[in-house]
Residue frames relative to the residue before (quaternion, step in Angstrom):
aa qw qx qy qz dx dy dz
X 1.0000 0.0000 0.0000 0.0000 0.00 0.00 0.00
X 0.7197 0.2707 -0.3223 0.5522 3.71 0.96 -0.56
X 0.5200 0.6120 -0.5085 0.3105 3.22 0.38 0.45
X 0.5657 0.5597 -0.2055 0.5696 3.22 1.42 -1.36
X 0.8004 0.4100 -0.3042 0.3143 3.66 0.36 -0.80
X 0.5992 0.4534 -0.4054 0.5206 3.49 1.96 -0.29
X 0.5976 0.4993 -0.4883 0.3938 3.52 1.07 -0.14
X 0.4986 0.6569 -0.4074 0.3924 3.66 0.80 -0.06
X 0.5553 0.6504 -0.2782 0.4373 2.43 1.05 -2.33
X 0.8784 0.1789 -0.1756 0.4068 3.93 -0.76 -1.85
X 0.5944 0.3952 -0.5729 0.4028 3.88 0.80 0.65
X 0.5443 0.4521 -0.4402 0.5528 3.83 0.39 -0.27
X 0.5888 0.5313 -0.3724 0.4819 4.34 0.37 -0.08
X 0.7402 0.4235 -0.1560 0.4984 3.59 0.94 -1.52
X 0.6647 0.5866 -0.2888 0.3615 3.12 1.15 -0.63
X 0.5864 0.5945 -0.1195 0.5371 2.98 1.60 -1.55
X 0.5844 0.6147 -0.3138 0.4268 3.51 1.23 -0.64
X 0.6881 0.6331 -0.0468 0.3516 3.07 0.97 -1.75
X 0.7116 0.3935 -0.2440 0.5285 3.00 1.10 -1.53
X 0.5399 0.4499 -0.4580 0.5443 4.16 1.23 -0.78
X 0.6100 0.4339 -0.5123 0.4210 3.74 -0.10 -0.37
X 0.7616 0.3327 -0.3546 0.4284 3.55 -0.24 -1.18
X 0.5622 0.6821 -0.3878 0.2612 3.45 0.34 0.10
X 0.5330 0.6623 -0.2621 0.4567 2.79 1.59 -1.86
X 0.8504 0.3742 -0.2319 0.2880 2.90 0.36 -1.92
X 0.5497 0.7114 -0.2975 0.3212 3.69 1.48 -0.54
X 0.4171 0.8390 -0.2132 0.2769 2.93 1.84 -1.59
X 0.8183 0.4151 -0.1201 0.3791 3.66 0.38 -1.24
X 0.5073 0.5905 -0.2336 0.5826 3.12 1.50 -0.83
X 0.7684 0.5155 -0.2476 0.2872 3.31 0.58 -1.19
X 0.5482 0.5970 -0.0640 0.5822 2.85 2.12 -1.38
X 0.3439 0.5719 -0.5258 0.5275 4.02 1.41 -0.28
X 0.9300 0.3171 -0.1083 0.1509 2.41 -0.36 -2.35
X 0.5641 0.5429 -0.4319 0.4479 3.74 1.12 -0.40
X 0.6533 0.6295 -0.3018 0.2930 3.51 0.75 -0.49
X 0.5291 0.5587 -0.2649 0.5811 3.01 1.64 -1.30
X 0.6845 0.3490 -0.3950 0.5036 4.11 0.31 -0.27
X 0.5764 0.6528 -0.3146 0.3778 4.05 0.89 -0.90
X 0.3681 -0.6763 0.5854 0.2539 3.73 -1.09 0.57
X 0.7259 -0.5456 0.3086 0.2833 3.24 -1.30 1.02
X 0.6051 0.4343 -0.2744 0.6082 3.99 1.72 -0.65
X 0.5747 0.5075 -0.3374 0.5462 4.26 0.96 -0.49
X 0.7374 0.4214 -0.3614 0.3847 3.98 0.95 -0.81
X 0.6478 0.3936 -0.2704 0.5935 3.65 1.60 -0.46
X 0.4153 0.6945 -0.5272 0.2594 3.83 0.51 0.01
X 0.1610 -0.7605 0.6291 0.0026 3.45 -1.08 0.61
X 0.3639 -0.2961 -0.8138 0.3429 1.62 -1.31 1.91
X 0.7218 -0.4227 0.4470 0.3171 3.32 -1.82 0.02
X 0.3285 -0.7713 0.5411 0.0662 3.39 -1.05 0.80
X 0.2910 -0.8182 0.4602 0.1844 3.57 0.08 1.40
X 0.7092 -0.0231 0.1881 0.6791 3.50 0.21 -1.09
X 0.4906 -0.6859 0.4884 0.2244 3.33 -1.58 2.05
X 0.7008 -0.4799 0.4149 0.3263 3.16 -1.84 -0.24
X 0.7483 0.1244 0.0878 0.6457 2.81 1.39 -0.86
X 0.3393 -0.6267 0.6779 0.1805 4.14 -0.39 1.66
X 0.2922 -0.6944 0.6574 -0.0195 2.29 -1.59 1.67
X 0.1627 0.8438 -0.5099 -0.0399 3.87 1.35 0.26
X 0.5563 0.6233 -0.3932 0.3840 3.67 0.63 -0.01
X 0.4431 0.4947 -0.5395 0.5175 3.99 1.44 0.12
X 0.6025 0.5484 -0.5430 0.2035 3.79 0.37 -0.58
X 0.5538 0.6252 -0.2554 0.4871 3.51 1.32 -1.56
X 0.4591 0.6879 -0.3700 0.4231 3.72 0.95 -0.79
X 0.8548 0.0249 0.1788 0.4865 2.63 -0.71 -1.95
X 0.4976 0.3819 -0.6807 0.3784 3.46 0.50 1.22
X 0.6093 0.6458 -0.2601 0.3796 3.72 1.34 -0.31
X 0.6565 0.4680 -0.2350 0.5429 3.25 1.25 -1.33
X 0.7225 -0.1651 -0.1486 0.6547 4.21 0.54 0.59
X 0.8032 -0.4384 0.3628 0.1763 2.93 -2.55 0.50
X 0.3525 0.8277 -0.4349 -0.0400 3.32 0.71 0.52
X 0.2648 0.5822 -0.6684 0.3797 3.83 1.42 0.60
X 0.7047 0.5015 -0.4150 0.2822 3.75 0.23 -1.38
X 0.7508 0.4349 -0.2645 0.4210 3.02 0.46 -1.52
X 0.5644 0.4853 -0.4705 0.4739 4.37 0.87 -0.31
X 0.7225 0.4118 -0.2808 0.4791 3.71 0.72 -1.02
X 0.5507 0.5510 -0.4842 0.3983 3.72 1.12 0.51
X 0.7283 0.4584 -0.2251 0.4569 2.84 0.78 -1.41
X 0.6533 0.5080 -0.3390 0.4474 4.09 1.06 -0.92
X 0.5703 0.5120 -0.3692 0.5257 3.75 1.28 -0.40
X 0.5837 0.5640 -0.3286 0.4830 3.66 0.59 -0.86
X 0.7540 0.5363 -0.1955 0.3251 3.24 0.54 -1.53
X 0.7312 0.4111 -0.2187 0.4985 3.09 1.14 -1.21
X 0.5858 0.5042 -0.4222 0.4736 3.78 0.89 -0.71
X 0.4553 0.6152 -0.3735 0.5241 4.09 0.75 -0.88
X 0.9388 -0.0521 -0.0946 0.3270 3.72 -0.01 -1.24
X 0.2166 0.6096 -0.5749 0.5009 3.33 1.05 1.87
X 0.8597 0.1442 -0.1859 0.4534 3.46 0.80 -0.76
X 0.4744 0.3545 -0.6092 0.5274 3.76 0.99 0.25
X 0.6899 0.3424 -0.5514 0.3206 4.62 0.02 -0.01
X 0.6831 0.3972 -0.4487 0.4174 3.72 0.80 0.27
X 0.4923 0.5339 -0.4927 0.4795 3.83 0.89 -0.50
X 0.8376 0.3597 -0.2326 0.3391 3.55 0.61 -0.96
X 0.5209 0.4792 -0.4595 0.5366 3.47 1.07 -0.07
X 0.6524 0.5373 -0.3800 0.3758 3.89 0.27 -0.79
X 0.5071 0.5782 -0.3293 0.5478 3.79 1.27 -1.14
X 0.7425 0.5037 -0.2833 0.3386 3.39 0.22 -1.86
X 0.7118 0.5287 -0.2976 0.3539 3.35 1.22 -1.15
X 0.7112 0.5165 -0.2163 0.4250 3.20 1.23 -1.11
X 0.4042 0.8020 -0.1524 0.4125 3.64 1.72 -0.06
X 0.8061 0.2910 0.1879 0.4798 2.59 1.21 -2.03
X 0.7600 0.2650 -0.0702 0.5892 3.38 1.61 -1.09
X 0.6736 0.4022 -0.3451 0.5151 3.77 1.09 0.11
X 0.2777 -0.6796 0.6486 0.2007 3.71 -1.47 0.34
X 0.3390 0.6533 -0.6539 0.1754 3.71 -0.35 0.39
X 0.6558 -0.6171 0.3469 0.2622 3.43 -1.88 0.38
X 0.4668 0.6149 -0.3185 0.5501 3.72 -0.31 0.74
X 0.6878 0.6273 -0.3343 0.1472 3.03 0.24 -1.84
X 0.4243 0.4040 -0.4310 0.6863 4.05 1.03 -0.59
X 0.6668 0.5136 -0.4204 0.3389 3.93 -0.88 -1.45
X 0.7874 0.3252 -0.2417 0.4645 3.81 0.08 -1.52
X 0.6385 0.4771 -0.4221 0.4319 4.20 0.82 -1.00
X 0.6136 0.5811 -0.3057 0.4386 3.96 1.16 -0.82
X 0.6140 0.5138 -0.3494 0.4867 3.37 1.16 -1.00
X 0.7791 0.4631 -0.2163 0.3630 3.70 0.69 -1.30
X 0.5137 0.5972 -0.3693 0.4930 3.28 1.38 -0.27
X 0.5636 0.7301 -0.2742 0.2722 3.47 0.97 -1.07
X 0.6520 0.5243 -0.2161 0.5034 2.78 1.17 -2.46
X 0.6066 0.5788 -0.4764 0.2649 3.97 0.56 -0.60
X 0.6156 0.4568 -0.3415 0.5438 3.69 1.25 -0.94
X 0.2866 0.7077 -0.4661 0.4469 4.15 0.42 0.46
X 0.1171 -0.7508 0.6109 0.2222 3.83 -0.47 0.51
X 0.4712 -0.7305 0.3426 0.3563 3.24 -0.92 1.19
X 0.5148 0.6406 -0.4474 0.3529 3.76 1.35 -0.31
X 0.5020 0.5931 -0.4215 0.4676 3.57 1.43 -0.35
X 0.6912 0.4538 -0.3484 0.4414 3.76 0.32 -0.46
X 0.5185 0.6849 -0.4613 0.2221 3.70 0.55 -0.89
X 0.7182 0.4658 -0.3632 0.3679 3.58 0.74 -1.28
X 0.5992 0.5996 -0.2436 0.4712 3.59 0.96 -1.36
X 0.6582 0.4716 -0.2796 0.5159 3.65 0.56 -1.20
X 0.6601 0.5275 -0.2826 0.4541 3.74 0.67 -0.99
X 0.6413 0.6026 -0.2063 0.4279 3.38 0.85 -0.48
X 0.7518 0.3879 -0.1586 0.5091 2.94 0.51 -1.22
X 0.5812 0.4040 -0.3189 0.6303 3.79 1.20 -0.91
X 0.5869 0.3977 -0.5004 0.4970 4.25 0.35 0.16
X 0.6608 0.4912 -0.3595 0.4391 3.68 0.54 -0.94
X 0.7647 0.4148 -0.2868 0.4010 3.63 0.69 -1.00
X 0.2022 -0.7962 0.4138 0.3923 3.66 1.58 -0.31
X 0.0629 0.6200 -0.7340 0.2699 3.57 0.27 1.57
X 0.5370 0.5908 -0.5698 0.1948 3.80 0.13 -1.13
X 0.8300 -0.0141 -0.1759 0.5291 3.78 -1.96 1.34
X 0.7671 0.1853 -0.4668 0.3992 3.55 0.36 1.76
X 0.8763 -0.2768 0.1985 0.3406 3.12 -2.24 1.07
X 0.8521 0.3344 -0.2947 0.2743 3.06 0.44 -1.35
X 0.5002 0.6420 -0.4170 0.4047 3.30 1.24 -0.52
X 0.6331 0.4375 -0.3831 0.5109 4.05 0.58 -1.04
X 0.5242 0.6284 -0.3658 0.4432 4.09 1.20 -0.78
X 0.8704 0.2467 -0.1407 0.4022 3.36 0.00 -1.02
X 0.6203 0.5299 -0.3525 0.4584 3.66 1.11 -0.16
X 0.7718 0.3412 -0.2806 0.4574 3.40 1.67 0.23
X 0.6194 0.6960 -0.3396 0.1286 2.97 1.33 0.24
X 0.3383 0.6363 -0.4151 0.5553 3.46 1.48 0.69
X 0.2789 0.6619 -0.6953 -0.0273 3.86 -0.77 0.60
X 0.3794 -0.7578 0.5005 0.1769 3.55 -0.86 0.85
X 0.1787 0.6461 -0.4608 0.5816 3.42 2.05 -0.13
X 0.8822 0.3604 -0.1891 0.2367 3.09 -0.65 -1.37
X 0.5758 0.4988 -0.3861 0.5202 3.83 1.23 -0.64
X 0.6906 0.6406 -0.2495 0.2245 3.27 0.79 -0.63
X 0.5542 0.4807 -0.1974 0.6502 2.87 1.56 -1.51
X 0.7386 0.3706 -0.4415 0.3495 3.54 0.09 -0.69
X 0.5754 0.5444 -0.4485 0.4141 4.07 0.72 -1.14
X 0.5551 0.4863 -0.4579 0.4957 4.35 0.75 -0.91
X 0.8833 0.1201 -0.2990 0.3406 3.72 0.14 -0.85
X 0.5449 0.6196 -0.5006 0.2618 3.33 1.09 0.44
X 0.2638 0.7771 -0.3525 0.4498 3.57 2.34 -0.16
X 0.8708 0.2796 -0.1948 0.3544 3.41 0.34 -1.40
X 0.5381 0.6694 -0.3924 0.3291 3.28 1.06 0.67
X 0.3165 -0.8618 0.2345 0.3196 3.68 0.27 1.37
X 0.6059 -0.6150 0.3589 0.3547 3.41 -0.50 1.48
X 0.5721 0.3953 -0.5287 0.4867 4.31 0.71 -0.69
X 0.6852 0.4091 -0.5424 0.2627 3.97 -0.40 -0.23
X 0.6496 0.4983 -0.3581 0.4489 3.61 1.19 -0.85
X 0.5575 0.5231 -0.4469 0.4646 3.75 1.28 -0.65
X 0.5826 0.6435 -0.2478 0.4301 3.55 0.54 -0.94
X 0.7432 0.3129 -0.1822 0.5626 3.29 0.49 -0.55
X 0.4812 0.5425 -0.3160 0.6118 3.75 0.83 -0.69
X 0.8515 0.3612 -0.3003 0.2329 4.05 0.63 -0.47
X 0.4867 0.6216 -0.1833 0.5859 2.60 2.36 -0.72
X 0.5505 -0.6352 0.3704 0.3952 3.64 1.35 0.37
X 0.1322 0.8531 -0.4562 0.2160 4.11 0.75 0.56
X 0.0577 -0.8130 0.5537 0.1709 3.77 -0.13 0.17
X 0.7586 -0.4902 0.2256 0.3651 3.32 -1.01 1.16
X 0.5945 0.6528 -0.2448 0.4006 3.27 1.12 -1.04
X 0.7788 0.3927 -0.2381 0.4274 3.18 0.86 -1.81
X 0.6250 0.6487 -0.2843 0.3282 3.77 1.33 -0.74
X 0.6232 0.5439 -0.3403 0.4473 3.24 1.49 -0.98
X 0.7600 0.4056 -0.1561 0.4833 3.71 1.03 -1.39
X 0.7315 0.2577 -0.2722 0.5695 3.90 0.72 -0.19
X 0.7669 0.2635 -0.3125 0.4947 4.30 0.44 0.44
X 0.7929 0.4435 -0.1891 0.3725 3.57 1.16 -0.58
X 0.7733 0.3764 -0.2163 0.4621 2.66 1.23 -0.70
X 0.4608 0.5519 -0.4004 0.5681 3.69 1.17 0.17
X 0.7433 0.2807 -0.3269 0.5117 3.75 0.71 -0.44
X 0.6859 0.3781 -0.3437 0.5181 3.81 0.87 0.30
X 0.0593 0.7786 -0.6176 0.0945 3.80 1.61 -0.25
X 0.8100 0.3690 -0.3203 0.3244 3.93 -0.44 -1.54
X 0.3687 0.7042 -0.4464 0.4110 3.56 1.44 -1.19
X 0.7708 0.3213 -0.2556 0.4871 3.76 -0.65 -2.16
X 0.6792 0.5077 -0.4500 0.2800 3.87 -0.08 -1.20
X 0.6810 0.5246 -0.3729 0.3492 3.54 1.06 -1.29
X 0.5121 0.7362 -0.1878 0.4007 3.24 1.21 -1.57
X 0.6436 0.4220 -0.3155 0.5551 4.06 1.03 -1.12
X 0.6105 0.5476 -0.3382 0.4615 3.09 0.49 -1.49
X 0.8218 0.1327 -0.3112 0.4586 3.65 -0.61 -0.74
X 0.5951 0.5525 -0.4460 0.3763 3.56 0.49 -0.21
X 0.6092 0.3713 -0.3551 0.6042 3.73 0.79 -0.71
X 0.4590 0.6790 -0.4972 0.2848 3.57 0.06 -0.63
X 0.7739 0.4890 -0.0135 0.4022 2.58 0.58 -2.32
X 0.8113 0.1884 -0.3185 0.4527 3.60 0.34 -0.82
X 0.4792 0.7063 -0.3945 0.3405 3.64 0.95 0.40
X 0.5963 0.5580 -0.1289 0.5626 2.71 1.84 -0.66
X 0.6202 0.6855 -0.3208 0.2059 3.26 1.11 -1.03
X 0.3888 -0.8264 0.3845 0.1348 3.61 -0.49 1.16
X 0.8116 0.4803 -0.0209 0.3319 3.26 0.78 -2.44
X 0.8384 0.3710 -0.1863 0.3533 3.21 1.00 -1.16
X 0.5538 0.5729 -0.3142 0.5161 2.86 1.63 -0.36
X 0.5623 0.4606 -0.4311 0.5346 3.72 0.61 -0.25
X 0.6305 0.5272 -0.4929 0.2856 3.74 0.07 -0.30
X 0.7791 0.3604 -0.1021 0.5026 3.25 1.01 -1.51
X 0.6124 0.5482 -0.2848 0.4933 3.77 1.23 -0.50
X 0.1600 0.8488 -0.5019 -0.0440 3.51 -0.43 0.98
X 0.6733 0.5751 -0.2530 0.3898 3.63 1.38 -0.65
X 0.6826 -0.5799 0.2262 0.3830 2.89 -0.96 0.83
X 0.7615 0.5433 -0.1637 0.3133 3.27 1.11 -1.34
X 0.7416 0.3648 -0.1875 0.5308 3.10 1.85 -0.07
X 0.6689 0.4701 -0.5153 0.2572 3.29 0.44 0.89
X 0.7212 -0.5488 0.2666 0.3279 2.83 -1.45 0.52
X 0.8364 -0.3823 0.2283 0.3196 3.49 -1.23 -0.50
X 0.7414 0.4221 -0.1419 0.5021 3.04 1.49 -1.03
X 0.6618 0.5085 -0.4196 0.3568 3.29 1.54 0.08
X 0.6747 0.5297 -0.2521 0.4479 2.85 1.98 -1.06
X 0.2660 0.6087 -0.5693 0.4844 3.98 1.58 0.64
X 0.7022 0.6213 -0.2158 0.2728 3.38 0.22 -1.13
X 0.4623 0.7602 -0.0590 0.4526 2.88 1.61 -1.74
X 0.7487 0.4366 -0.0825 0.4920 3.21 0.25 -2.26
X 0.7470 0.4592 -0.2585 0.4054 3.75 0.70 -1.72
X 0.5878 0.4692 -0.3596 0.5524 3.92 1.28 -0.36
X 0.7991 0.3693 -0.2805 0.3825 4.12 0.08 -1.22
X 0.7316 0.4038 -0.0805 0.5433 3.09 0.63 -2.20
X 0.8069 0.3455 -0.2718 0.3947 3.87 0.19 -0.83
X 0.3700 -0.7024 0.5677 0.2178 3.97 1.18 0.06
X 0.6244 -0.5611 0.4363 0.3239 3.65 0.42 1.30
X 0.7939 -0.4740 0.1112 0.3643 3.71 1.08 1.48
X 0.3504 0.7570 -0.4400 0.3325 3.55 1.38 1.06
X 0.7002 0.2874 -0.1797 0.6283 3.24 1.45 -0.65
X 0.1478 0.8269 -0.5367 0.0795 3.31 0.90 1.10
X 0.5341 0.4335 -0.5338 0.4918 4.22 0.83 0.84
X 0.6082 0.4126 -0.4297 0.5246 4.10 1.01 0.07
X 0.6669 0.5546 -0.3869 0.3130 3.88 0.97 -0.30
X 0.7858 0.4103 -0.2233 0.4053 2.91 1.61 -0.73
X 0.2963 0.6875 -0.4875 0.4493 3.21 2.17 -0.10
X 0.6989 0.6251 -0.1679 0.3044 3.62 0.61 -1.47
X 0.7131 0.4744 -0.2031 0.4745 3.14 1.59 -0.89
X 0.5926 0.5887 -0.2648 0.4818 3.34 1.38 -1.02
X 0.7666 0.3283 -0.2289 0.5022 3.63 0.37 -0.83
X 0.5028 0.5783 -0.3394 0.5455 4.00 1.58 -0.16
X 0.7816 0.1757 -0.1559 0.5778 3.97 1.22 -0.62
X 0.3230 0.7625 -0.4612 0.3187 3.47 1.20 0.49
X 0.6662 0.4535 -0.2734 0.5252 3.74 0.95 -1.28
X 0.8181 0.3724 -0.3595 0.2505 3.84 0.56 -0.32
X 0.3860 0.7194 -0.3354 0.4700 3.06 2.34 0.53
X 0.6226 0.5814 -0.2240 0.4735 3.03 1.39 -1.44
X 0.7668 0.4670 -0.2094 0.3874 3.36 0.78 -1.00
X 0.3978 0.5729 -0.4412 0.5647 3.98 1.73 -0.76
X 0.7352 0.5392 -0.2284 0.3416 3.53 0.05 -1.83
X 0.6067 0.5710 -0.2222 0.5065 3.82 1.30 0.01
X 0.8316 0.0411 -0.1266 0.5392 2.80 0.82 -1.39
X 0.3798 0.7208 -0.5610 0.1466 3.97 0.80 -0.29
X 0.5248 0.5499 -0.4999 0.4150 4.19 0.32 0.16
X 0.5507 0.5343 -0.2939 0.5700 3.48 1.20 -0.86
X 0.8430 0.2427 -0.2379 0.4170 3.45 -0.26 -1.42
X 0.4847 0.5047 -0.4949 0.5153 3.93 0.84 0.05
X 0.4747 0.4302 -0.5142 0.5702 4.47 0.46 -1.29
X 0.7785 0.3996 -0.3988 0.2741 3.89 -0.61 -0.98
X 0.5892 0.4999 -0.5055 0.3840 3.55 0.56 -0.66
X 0.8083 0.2427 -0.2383 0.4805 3.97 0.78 -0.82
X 0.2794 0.7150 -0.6062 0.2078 3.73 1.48 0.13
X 0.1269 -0.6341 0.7583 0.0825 3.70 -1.64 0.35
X 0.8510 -0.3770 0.1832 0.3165 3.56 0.72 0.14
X 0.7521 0.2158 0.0728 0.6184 3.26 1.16 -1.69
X 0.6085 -0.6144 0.4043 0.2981 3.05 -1.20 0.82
X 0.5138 -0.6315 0.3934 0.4271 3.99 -1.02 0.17
């Protein structure tokens, strides 16, 4: 009986833990979005004002009106999504060749690439700039496209779960006459499925988000992304943070699509935290 009652006891604790944690992290968001409805005296009021007297839902129309931000979301979600079509095949093919080929080196070259990962990415910018000035990519898509499409994140995560896959199914297929091509996309990847899903997920995440590098090379109006053209809004339209219930209208509906999109796939990217490879 006391056993049972301390095992209650330290689930009702973890739980309680969990539920103060997920707050924390919820907390800000929450604090976007109540603002975006809050007048500009209700967002500085002291004590703090949780929820206004009066929703202000009409900053959204605002400051979805007062700049382009369909354009500038459908830059940055087009980018995003071209970026991780070709960093999940550059990296499944690596992973494959990693995992399913013997040649000499092969430890030597996966060490070497692992390496480049400890590299700060602000170290590349000058070199990378160059070469995208030399090729005249400079103030377009494709240039932010192709300077990500290598993620060594991504060879990685995939070579661990291409490991657990049991080498007789790839032999097996290799006899029935299979071409490397067909094995990686019709036996591997169905048995790593959560692997690639996680891999988008943080990978769009990430270059949706992306702030720095893309401002160097992005300069027109019509082509930047979201997070430069937040910026944009928080310097012209927002007066360096006077209209700070249109900045956050701006912000909420600017990080809305990558909620929408977690909330889709997060069963997938949770299977992956305990995926071993193969289906149950």
């Amino acid at each position: 009986m006391l056993n049972q009652m301390q095992v209650r006891l330290s689930a009702t604790l973890k739980h309680a833990f969990l539920i103060i944690m997920s707050f924390v992290m919820f907390f800000p968001f929450l604090w976007m979005v109540t603002n975006s409805i809050k007048t500009r005296d209700e967002i500085w009021a002291f004590p703090p004002v949780w929820w206004p007297e009066s929703p202000q839902w009409h900053h959204f129309i605002e400051a979805w009106n007062a700049a382009p931000f369909g354009l500038y979301i459908f830059n940055s979600a087009f980018t995003a999504t071209v970026i991780v079509l070709i960093q999940l095949v550059n990296s499944a093919m690596m992973a494959y060749a990693f995992t399913q080929f013997r040649f000499k080196g092969k430890n030597v070259l996966f060490a070497i690439i692992l390496g480049s990962y400890m590299v700060p990415v602000a170290a590349t910018y000058v070199p990378s700039y160059v070469i995208i000035s030399q090729l005249g990519l400079m103030d377009t898509h494709t240039a932010v496209i192709i300077s990500n499409s290598i993620s060594v994140f991504g060879i990685f995560l995939f070579r661990q779960a291409f490991l657990q896959v049991p080498y007789g199914l790839v032999e097996a297929a290799r006899v029935d006459g299979a071409s490397h091509w067909r094995i990686l996309w019709q036996i591997i990847f169905p048995l790593t499925k959560p692997t690639f899903i996680t891999l988008a997920l943080i990978s769009f995440i990430a270059m949706y988000n992306n702030y720095l590098w893309p401002s160097l090379i992005l300069n027109s109006e019509d082509k930047l992304l979201i997070t430069k053209g937040l910026r944009q809004f928080f310097i012209q339209e927002g007066a360096y943070g006077i209209q700070w219930p249109l900045i956050m209208a701006a912000s909420t509906f600017a990080v809305a699509p990558l909620l929408f999109i977690f909330a889709i796939a997060q069963k997938w990217f949770v299977a992956a935290i305990g995926d071993r490879g193969l289906k149950e």
